[in-house]
C-alpha positions as semicolon CSV with decimal commas, in nm:
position;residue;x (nm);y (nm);z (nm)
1;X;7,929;-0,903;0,949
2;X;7,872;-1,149;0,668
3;X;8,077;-1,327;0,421
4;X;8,392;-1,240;0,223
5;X;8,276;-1,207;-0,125
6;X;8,350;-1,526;-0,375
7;X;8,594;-1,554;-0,557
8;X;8,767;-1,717;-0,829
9;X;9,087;-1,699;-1,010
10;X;9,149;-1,781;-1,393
11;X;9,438;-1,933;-1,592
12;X;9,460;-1,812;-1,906
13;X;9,535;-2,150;-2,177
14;X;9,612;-1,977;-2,504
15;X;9,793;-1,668;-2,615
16;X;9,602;-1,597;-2,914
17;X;9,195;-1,652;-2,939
18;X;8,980;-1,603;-3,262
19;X;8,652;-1,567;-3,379
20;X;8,427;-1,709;-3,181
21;X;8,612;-1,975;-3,043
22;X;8,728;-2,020;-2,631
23;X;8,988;-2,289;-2,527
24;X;8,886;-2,518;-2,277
25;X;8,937;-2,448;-1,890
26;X;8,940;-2,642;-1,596
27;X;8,694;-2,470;-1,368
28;X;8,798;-2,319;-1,047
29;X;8,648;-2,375;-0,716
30;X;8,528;-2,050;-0,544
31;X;8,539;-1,991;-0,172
32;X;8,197;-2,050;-0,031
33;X;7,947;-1,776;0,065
34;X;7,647;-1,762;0,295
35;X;7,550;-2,063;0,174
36;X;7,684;-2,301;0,382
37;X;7,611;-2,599;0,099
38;X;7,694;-2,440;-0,248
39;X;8,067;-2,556;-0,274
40;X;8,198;-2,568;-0,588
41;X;8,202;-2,465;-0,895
42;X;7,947;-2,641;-1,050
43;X;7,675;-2,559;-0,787
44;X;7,334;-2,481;-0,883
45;X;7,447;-2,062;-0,985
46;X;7,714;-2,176;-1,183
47;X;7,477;-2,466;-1,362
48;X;7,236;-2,181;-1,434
49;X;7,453;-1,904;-1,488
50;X;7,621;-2,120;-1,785
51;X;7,287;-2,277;-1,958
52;X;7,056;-2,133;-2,217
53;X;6,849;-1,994;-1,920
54;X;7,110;-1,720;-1,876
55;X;7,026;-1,362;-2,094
56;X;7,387;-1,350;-2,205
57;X;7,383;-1,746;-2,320
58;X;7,073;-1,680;-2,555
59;X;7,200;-1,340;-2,672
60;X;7,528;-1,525;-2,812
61;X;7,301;-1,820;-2,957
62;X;7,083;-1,614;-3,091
63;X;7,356;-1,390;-3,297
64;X;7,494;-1,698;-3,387
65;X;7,194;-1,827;-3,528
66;X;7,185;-1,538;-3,727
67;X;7,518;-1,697;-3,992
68;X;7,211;-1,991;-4,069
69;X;7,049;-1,720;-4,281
70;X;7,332;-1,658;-4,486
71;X;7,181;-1,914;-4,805
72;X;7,329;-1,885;-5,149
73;X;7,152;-1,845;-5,463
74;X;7,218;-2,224;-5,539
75;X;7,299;-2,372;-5,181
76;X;7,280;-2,728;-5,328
77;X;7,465;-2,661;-5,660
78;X;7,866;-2,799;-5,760
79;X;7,995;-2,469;-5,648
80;X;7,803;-2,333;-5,390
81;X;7,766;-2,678;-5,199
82;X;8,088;-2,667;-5,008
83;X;7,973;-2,320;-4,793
84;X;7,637;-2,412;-4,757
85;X;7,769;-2,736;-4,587
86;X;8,025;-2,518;-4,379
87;X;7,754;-2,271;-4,273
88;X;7,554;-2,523;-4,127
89;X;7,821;-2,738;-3,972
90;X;7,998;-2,401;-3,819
91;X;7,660;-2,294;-3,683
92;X;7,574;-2,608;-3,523
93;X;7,913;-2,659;-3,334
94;X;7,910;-2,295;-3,239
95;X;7,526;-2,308;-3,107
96;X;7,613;-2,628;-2,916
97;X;7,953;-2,462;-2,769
98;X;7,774;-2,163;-2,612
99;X;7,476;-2,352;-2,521
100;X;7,686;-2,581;-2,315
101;X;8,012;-2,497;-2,253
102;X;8,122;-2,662;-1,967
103;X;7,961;-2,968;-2,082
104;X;8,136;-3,000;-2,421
105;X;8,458;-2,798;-2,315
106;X;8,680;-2,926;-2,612
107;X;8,411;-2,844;-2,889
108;X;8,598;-2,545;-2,899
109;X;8,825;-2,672;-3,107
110;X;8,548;-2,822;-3,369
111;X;8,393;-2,491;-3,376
112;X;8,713;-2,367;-3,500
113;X;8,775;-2,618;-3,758
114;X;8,407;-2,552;-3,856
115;X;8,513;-2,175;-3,880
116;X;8,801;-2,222;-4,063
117;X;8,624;-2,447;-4,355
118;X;8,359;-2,148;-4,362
119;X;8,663;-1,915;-4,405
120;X;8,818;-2,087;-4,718
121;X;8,479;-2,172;-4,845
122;X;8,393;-1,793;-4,873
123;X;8,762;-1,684;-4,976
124;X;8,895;-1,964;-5,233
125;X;8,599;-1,917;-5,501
126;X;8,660;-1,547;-5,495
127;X;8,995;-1,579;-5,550
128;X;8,973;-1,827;-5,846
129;X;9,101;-2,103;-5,609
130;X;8,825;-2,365;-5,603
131;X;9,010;-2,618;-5,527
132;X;9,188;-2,509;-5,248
133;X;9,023;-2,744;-5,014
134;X;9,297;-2,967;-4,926
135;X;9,422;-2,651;-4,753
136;X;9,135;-2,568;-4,552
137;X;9,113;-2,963;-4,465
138;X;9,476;-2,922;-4,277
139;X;9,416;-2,608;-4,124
140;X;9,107;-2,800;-3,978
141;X;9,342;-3,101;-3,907
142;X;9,582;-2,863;-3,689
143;X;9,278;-2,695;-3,523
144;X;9,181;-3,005;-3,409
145;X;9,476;-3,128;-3,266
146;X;9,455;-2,986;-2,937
147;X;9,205;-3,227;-2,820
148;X;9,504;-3,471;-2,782
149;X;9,776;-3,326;-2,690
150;X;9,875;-3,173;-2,381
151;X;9,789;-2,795;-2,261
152;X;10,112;-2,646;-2,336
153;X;10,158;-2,820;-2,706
154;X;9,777;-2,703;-2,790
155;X;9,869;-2,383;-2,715
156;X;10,101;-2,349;-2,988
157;X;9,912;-2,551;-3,225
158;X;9,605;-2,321;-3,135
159;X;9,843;-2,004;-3,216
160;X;9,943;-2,138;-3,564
161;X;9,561;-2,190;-3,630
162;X;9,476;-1,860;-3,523
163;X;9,730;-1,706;-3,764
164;X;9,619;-1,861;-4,060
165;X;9,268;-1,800;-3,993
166;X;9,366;-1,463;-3,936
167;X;9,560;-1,456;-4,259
168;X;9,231;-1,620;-4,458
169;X;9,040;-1,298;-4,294
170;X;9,318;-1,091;-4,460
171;X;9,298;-1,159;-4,736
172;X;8,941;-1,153;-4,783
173;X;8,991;-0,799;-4,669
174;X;9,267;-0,760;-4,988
175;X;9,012;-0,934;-5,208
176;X;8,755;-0,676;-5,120
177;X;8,998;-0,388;-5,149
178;X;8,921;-0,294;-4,791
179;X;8,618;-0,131;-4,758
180;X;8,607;0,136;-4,482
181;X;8,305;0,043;-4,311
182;X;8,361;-0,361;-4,311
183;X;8,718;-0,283;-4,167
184;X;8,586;-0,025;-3,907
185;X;8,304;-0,285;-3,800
186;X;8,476;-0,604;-3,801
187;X;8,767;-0,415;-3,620
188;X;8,534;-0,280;-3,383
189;X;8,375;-0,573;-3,289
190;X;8,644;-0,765;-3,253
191;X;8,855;-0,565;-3,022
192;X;8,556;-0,548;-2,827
193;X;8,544;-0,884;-2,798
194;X;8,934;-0,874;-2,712
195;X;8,846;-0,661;-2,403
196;X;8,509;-0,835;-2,299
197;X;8,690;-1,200;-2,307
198;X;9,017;-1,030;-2,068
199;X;8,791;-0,919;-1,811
200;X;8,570;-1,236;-1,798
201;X;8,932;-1,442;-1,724
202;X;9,062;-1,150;-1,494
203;X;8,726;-1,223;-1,326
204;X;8,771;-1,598;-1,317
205;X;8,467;-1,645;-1,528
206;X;8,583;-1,765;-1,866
207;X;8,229;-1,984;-1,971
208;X;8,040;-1,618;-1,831
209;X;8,020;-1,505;-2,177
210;X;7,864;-1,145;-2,183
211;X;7,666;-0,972;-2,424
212;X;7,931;-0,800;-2,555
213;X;8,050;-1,117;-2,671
214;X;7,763;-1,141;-2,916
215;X;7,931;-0,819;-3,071
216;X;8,213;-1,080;-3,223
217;X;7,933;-1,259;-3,415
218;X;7,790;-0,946;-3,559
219;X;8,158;-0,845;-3,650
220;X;8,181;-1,187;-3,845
221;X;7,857;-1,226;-3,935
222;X;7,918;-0,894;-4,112
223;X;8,216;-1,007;-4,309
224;X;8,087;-1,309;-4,430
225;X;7,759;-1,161;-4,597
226;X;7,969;-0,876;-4,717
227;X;8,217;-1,074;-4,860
228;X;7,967;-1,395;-5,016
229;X;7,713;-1,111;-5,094
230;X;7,752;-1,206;-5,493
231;X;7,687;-1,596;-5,430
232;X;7,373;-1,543;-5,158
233;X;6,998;-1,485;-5,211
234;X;7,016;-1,217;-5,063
235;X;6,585;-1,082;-5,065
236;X;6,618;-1,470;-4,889
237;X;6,889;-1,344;-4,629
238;X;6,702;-1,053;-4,540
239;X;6,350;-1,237;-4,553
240;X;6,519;-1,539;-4,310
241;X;6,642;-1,244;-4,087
242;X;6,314;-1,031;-4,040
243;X;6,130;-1,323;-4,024
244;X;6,343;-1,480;-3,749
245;X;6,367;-1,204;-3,547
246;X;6,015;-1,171;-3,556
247;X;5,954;-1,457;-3,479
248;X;6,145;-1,490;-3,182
249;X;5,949;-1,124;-3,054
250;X;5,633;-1,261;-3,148
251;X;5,696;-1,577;-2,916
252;X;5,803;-1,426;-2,613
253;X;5,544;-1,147;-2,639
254;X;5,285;-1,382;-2,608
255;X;5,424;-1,612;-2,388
256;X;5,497;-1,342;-2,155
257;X;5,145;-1,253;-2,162
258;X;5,020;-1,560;-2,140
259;X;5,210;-1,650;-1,792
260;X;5,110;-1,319;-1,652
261;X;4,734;-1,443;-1,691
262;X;4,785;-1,732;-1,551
263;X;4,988;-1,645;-1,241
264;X;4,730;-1,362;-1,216
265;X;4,468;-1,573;-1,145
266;X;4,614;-1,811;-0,966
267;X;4,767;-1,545;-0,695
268;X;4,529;-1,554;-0,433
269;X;4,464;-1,942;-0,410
270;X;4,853;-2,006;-0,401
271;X;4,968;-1,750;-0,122
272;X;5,155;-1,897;0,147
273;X;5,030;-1,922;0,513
274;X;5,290;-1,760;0,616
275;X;5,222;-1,416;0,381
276;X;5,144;-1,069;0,527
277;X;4,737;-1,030;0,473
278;X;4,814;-0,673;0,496
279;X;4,999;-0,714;0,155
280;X;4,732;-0,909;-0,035
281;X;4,602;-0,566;-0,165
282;X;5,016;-0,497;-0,291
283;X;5,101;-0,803;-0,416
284;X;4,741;-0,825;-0,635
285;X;4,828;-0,490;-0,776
286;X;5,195;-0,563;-0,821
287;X;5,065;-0,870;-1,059
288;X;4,819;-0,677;-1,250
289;X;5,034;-0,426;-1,310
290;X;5,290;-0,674;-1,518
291;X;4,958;-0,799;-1,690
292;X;4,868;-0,494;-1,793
293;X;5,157;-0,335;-1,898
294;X;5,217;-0,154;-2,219
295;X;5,549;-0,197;-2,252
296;X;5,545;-0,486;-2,461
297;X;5,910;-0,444;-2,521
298;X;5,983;-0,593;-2,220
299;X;5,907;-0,889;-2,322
300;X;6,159;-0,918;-2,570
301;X;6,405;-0,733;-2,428
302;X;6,450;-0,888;-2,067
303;X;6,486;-1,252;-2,126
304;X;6,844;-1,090;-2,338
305;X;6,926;-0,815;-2,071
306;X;7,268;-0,897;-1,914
307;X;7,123;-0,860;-1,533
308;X;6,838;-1,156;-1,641
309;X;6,794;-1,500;-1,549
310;X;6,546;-1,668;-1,752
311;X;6,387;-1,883;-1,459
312;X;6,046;-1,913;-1,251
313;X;6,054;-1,914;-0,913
314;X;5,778;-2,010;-0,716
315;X;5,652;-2,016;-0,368
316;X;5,790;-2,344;-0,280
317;X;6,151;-2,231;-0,464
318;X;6,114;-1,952;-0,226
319;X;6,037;-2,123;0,134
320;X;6,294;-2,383;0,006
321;X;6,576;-2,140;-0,058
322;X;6,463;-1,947;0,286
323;X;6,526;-2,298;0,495
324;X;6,856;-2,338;0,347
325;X;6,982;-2,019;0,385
326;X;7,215;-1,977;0,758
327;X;7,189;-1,692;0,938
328;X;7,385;-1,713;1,273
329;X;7,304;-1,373;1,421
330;X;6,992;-1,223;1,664
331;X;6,802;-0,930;1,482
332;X;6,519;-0,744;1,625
333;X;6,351;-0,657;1,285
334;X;6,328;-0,728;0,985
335;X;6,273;-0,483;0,690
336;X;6,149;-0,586;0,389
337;X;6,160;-0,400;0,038
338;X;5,905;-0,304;-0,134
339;X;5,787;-0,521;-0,386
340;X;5,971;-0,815;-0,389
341;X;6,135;-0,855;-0,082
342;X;5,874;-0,721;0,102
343;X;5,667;-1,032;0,022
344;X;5,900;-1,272;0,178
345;X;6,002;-1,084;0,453
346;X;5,731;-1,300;0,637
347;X;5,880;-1,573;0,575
348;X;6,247;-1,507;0,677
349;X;6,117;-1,344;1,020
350;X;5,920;-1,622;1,087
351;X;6,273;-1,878;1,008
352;X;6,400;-1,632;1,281
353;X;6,172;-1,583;1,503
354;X;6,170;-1,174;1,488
355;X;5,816;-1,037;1,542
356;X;5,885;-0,720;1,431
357;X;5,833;-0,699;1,014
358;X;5,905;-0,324;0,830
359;X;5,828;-0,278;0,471
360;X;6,082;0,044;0,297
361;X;5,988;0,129;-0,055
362;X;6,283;0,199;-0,248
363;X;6,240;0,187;-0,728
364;X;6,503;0,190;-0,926
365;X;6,370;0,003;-1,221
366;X;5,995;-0,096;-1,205
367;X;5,782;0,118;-1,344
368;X;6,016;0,306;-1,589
369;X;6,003;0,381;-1,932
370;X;6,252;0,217;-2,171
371;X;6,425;0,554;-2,180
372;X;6,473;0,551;-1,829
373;X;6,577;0,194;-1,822
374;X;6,841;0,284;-2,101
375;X;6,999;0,590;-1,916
376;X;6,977;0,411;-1,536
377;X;7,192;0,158;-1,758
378;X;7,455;0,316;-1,880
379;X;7,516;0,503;-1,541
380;X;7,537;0,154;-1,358
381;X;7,773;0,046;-1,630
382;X;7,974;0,376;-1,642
383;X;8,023;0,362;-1,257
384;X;7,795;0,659;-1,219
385;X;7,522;0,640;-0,891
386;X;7,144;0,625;-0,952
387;X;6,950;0,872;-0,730
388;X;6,709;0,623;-0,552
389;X;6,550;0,754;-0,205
390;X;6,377;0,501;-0,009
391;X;6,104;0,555;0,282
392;X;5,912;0,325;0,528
393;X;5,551;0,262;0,459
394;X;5,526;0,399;0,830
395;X;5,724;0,684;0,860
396;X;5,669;0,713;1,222
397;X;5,912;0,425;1,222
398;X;6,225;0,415;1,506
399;X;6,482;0,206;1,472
400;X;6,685;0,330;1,767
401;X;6,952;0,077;1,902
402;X;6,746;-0,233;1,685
403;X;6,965;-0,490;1,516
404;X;6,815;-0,476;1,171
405;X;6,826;-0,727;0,880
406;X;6,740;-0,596;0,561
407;X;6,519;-0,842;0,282
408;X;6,487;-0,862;-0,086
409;X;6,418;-1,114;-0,305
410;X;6,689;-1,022;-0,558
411;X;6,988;-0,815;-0,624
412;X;7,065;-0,665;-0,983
413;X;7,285;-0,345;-0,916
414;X;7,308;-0,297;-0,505
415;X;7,135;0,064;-0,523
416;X;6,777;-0,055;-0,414
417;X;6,925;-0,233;-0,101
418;X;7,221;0,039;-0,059
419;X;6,918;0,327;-0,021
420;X;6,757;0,115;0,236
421;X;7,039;0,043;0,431
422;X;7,094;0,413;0,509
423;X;6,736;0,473;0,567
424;X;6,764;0,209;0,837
425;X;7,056;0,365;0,981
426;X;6,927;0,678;0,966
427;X;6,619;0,603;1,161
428;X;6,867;0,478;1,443
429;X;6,977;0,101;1,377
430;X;7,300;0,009;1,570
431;X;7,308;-0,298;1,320
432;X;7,220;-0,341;0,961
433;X;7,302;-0,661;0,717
434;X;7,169;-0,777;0,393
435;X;6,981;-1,105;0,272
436;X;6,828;-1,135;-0,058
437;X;6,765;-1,488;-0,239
438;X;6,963;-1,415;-0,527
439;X;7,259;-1,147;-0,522
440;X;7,474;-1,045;-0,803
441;X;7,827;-1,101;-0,801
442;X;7,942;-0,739;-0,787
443;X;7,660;-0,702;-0,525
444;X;7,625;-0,976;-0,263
445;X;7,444;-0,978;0,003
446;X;7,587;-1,082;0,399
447;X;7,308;-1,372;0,337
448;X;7,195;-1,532;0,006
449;X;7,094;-1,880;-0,107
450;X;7,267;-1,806;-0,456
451;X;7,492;-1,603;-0,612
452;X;7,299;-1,519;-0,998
453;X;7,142;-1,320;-1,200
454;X;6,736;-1,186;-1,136
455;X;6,514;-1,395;-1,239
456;X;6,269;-1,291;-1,481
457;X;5,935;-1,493;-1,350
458;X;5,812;-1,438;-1,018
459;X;5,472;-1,562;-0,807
460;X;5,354;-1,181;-0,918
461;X;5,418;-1,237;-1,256
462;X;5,659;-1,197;-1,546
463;X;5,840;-0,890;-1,469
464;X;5,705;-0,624;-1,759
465;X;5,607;-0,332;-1,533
């Protein structure tokens, strides 16, 4: 009946963790799945999972980006030199840190150094303290020295670090006279942070950083154009952070649109021998249907939704991943869900010989309105089900006493592939298991070639519908 689910377990280096900064981890190796040759850690999910491809990786870049547009009045001036330099080197150690993680697992501590000059460059000149540098140049010193010392003696070098750039936060608070709303925001944030980075180590998945990790930056990001607000340009700020944003919409709108066109036309030439000619009418529509949607939002929104894996997969990924993937048992049928898996259900009954291919229509999300996106959300996330009735395209269909393996292409929350399940059962299968290409962690499948995120770029197009 499958695989035991994999898992991983965490160790937890450091007591005490601050803005923006993660101590370094040795990876742990999970148990294998399905997959007889993904064995470690450092597979191809965990490679992708971690890299800018992932939704959550370019949420936290992007947010961090965001401390760039912080520019005083005078960024090259005597006295306004020192932050601009710290703004710039804190935002390039912290872009290269969540970028790449596991590649660079000890620029932790230079992002903290970095964080700590940006501290005392934004404090000292409010408090009359200009030359306090020396100050912030140990502090940096200390954060640094766990990158040469042993785990247990970093740990309580971190800790001291921690405190005092706690106590530099502090007292920018004191110098501001606490202001309600900075202290409910920053406070918010950052004990949101608190509780996203505990579950991501409970999890054993301490480079997984979520979106809600992005909610640190804003908390910071906050405090520091709060608190330098005096010394910045600020029309400049808020020009750089329009503009930016816009910028970044702009992009992916067209590029979305652009890919759709092209794998649009394209479709027909580039179908497999192996695809159902009775589908040719779906898939075509299927495409069209993320060319011509109006929900342009999409576009923006999906490549930095935390189910989204910024990758295309194409025909060849497909019939690749298909070849590798082990399944030891007989099955008389094989059902595939419509859209997705129902398009390579072909393939996978033809890698076991079963004759007998079933297509089920079962939508949670295509198709929906951003509201409806929003609310089926928050019920996932809130442990709440998501009514989602499935049917067979024949609904003469009998099952009775068949051995039935059940095919999608992807897993995000389980519900599209839980609704078809029953319907199989229901219509008299003895025998039901699960194979999709790519199933989520909280969701896998009894068969899968990786355990990851969706990804966002099919043969049928960018998903926008």
């Amino acid at each position: 009946m499958g695989t035991d689910r994999q898992r991983q377990t965490a160790e937890e280096i450091s007591p005490i963790t601050l803005a923006f900064a993660e101590e370094p981890e040795v990876p742990r190796v999970p148990r294998s799945g399905s997959r007889n040759h993904m064995v470690d850690g450092r597979g191809t999910i965990d490679d992708a999972a971690r890299s800018w491809r992932d939704s959550n990786v370019l949420l936290n870049a992007l947010t961090i980006a965001l401390v760039a547009c912080l520019v005083p009045a005078r960024p090259f001036s005597p006295s306004q030199l020192y932050l601009t330099l710290a703004t710039w080197a804190f935002v390039a150690a912290a872009l290269a840190n969540h970028l790449a993680p596991e590649r660079w697992p000890r620029l932790t501590h230079v992002v903290k150094a970095a964080y700590t000059q940006l501290l005392f460059a934004s404090v000292a000149p409010a408090a009359g303290l200009t030359r306090l540098w020396p100050v912030a140049l140990a502090v940096s010193l200390v954060d640094l020295i766990p990158i040469v010392v042993g785990r247990r003696a970093g740990s309580v070098i971190e800790a001291i670090g921690a405190i005092l750039r706690l106590g530099a936060v502090a007292w920018g608070f004191w110098l501001l006279r606490f202001p309600w709303w900075l202290v409910i925001v920053y406070l918010g944030c950052s004990a949101t942070y608190f509780f996203e980075r505990r579950d991501r180590i409970a999890r054993g998945r301490r480079f997984d950083y979520g979106w809600l990790h992005a909610l640190e930056h804003l908390g910071v990001w906050v405090f520091l154009y709060a608190f330098n607000a005096p010394r910045l340009d600020r029309a400049l700020v808020w020009q750089l952070l329009v503009g930016g944003l816009g910028s970044v919409a702009v992009s992916l709108i067209v590029l979305g649109i652009v890919t759709n066109v092209r794998l649009y036309r394209s479709l027909e030439r580039e179908l497999p021998a192996w695809f159902d000619p009775t589908l040719r009418d779906l898939i075509k529509q299927k495409s069209l249907a993320n060319l011509r949607s109006r929900h342009l939002e999409w576009y923006v929104v999906k490549p930095f939704s935390p189910k989204i894996l910024n990758r295309r997969v194409s025909w060849a990924d497909i019939e690749a991943m298909v070849a590798r993937i082990d399944v030891p048992a007989a099955f008389d049928s094989v059902v595939g869900v419509t859209s997705g898996g129902a398009f390579i259900a072909r393939c996978v009954a033809a890698k076991l010989g079963v004759s007998k291919v079933r297509y089920a229509r079962s939508r949670l999300w295509s198709g929906r309105t951003a509201y409806r996106t929003f609310v089926i959300s928050l019920r996932y996330y809130a442990g709440l089900p998501n009514a989602n009735i499935a049917r067979f395209d024949d609904e003469e269909t009998d099952l009775c006493g068949e051995r039935v393996l059940v095919v999608d292409d992807s897993v995000c929350t389980g519900a599209t592939l839980a609704s078809v399940v029953a319907l199989c059962r229901e219509r008299g299968a003895v025998h039901v298991e699960t194979f999709a290409l790519f199933a989520n962690p909280e969701h896998p499948t009894h068969y899968h070639d990786q355990i990851s995120k969706t990804p966002l770029v099919w043969p049928w197009g960018w998903e926008s519908d």
